[in-house]
C-alpha positions, 0 to 999 in steps of 0.5 A: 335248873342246875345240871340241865342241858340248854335246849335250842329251838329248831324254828327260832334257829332257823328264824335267827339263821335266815336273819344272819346271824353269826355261831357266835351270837346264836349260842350267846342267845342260846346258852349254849358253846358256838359248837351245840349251835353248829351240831343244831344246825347240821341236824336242822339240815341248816349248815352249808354242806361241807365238801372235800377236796381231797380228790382234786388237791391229793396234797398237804399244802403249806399256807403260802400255796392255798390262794395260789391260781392252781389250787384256787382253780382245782377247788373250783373244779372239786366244787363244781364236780361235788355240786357246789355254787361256783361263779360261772367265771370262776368255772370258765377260769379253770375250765380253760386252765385245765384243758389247756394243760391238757392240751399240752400234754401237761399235768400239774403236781405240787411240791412243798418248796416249788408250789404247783407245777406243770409236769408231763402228763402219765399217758394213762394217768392223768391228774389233772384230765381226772379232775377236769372229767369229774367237773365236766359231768356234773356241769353235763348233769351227770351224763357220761361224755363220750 
C-alpha cells in the first residue's frame, strides 16, 4: 500500500537484537531508516541506556584528547557513578588515579592546547574529589561515606 508507514515487530525485533544483528540490517529487514529502528528499540527498552558524562568531563574536548588516561579514567569513574558496566580493573585504574591526585592535593582541568592537566586543588571545590565521591557511593551501593 503507498503512503503507509512500515511497521516494526516488537518480538521479531527482539528476536533479531538478541541474534546480533546490526541497526543497519534490521531496518534493511524492515523497510524502515536505521533511525526507526533505533526509535524501536528505545521503546522495546532494547537500547543500552545512554549515559552522560558531563559531569566528570564539564569540557569541550578536541579529538586528540578523548583516548587520553585522564579522560578515559573520568568516563570510567562517570560510568560507574551513573550505574554503567565497567571492567573492574579499569575501575581499579581510575580508582588509584583519582585518589592519587587527591592525595597530593591535586586536581586535574583540561586546556584545549595543553590536554588534561594536573592542578592544585580548590581547597573547597574539588573536581576531581567530586567525580571520585559520586563513584565511591554507587560502588558502596549508594550509602553515603562518612
Amino acid at each position: 500500500m503507498a503512503g503507509r508507514r512500515a511497521q516494526i515487530d516488537r518480538q521479531e525485533l527482539s528476536r533479531l537484537v538478541a541474534e546480533g544483528w546490526t541497526v543497519r540490517r534490521i531496518a534493511e529487514h524492515f523497510g524502515v531508516s536505521e533511525s526507526g529502528v533505533l526509535q524501536a528499540k528505545r521503546a522495546a527498552g532494547l537500547a543500552r541506556p545512554t549515559l552522560d558524562h558531563r559531569a566528570a568531563i564539564p569540557w569541550t574536548v578536541k579529538r586528540e584528547h578523548v583516548q587520553s588516561g585522564p579522560a578515559t579514567n573520568l568516563r570510567n569513574l562517570s560510568a560507574v557513578a551513573q550505574g554503567g558496566s565497567v571492567p573492574p580493573e579499569k575501575v581499579n585504574t581510575a580508582l588509584r588515579w583519582a585518589q592519587r591526585l587527591i592525595d597530593a592535593g591535586s586536581d586535574v582541568t583540561y586546556d584545549p592546547v595543553a590536554g588534561f592537566t594536573e592542578v592544585p586543588a580548590a581547597p573547597d571545590d574539588s573536581h576531581i574529589a567530586g567525580v571520585l565521591a559520586r563513584a565511591r557511593q554507587a560502588l558502596s551501593g549508594g550509602a553515603q561515606d562518612a
